[in-house]
N, C-alpha and C positions, 0 to 999 in steps of 0.2 A: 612735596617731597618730604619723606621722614628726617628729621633731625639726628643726628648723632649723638646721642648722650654721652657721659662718663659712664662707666661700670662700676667706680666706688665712689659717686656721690649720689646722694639722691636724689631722684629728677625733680622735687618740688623746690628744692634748693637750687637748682642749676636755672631752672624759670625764674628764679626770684633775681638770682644776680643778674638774666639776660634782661631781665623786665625793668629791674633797679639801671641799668646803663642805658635802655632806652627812654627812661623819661628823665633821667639826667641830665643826655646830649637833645632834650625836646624831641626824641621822635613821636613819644607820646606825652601830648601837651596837656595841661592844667583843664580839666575840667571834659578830658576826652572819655569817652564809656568804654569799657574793658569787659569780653563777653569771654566765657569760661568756654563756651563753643567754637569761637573763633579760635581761639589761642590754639582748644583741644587740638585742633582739628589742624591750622599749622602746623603744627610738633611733633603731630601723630603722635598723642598720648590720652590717656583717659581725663575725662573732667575734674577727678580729686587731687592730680596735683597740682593743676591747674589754680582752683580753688584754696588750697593750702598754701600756694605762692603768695596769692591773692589778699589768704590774711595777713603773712610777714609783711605784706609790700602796705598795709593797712596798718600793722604797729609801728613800722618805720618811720608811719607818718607821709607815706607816700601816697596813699590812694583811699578811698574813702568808701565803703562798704555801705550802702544803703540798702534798707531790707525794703524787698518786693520792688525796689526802685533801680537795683544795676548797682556798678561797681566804675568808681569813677578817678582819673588821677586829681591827685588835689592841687591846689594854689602853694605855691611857695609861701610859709607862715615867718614872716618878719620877726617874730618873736622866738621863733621854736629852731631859726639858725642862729640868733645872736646868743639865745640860753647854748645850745649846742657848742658854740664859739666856745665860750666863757667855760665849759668841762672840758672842751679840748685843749685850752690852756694848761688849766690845772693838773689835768692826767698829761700832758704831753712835758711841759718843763720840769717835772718829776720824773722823766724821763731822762730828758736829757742831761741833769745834771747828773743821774748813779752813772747816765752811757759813759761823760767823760772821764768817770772812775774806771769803769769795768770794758770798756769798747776792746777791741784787741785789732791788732794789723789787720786782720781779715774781715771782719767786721766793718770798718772804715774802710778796707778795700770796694768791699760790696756797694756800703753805702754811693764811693764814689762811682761805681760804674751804673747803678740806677740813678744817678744825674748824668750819667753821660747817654744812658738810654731819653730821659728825659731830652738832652739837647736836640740827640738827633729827631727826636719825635717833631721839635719844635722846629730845625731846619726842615723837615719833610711838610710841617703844617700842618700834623696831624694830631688832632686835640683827642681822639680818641686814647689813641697809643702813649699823649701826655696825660692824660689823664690817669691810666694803669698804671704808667712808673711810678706815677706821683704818690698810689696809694701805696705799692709796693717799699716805695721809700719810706713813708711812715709805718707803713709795717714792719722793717726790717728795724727801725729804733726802737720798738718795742720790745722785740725778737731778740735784741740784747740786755733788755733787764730782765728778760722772762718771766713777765710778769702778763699772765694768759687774760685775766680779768680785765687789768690796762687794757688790751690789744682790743677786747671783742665792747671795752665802752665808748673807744675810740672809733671803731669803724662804723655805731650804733648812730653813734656825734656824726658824723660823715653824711649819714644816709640826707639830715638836713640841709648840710651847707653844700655840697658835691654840685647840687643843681645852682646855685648863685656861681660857685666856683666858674663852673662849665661857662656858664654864658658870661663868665668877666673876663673869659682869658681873650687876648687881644684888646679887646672894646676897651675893657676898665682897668685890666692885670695884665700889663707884658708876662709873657710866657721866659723872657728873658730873666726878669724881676725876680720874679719863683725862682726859676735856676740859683740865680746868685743870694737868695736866702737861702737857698738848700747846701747851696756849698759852703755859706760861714757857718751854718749850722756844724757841717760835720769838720769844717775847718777847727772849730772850737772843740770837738769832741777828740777828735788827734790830738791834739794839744795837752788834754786835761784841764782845760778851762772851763769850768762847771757854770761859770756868771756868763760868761762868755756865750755859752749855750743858750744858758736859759733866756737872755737877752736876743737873742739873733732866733728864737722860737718864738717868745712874744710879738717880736716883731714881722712873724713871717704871719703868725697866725691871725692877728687883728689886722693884716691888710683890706681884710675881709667886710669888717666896716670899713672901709672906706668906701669898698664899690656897693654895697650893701643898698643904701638910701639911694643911688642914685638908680640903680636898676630898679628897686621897685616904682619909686614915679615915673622910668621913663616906662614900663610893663603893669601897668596895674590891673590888667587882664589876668597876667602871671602871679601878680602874690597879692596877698590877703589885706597887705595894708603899707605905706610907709611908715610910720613910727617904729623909732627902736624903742625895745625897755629901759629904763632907766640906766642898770647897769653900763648898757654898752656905749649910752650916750657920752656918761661919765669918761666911758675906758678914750671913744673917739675925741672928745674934749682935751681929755691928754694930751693923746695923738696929736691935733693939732697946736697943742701950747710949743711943740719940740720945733 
């Protein structure tokens, strides 16, 4: 059966995001072959957009382009979500300090009804649907510095960690957890609490080492390696001195 497309995006773009969600939630696992035919032929589309998804989802760092060899998804790289961590910090609490400047009532309105979309996703158990608010929520604090650059290095950092994220939630990440970091976060931006922010973001965002090492030795089929970079070792070390 033919797919439905958008009519204003372009359809090598709309495979990428549908391909980027399926090897995020594991439907296409680490080291599966990805054939430009199969797909075509799915979607009912030609093989070049196909192909052009193919290389985003290869710069992303998602899938691994072997010539003459196929097109494969890759291993989760221990190194390449704790570096992603570590810009998503920095581009994000840059964030959220000007938000608690410049947020406005509607702004923090939205904010809170994508945690309230988040809850319910979580009462339903549906980690898909937590997942989209999740990105939409960090989209939507970017959305209020307007700062375009921020938003697309941000969701670039994502395309790494999104796949640990996915398989922490429950297991290693109450889905609850998130919630109530997402709501001191905008708790603090109401306020004009700019430390406030920035503190309840770092703290949301390095939760991520914590489940990080343990998922890769318990999956070491799934990622490349347990060790962290130094950095994040350092940042986790903290963590646990608190």
């Amino acid at each position: 059966m033919k797919y439905e497309f958008q009519n204003h995006l372009p359809i090598a773009q709309q495979l990428f995001e549908m391909l980027r969600l399926d090897i995020v939630e594991m439907r296409l696992g680490p080291g599966e072959a990805l054939s430009e035919k199969d797909f075509a032929a799915r979607f009912g589309v030609s093989r070049q957009p196909v192909r052009e998804a193919f290389i985003k989802l290869s710069d992303a760092g998602l899938v691994e382009i072997r010539p003459s060899r196929g097109t494969y998804v890759s291993k989760i790289s221990v190194s390449d979500v704790a570096d992603s961590r570590y810009v998503r910090e920095a581009v994000e609490c840059c964030i959220v300090r000007d938000a608690a400047h410049f947020a406005t009532r509607e702004d923090c309105d939205l904010l809170y009804q994508l945690i309230a979309d988040q809850q319910q996703a979580a009462q339903a158990n549906n980690s898909t649907d937590f997942h989209l608010a999740d990105e939409k929520f960090h989209r939507a604090l970017s959305d209020i510095v307007e700062c375009e650059y921020a938003r697309r290095t941000i969701e670039r950092a994502r395309y790494q960690i999104d796949r640990v994220r996915y398989m922490s939630l429950d297991s290693v990440t109450p889905l609850e957890r998130l919630i109530e970091q997402h709501t001191r976060i905008v708790d603090c931006i109401a306020n004009a609490d700019e430390n406030g922010a920035v503190a309840a973001m770092q703290l949301h965002l390095r939760e991520i080492l914590i489940s990080l090492p343990a998922l890769a030795e318990k999956y070491p089929d799934v990622f490349d390696c347990a060790m962290l970079p130094g950095h994040a070792q350092r940042t986790l070390a903290e963590m646990q001195k608190k």
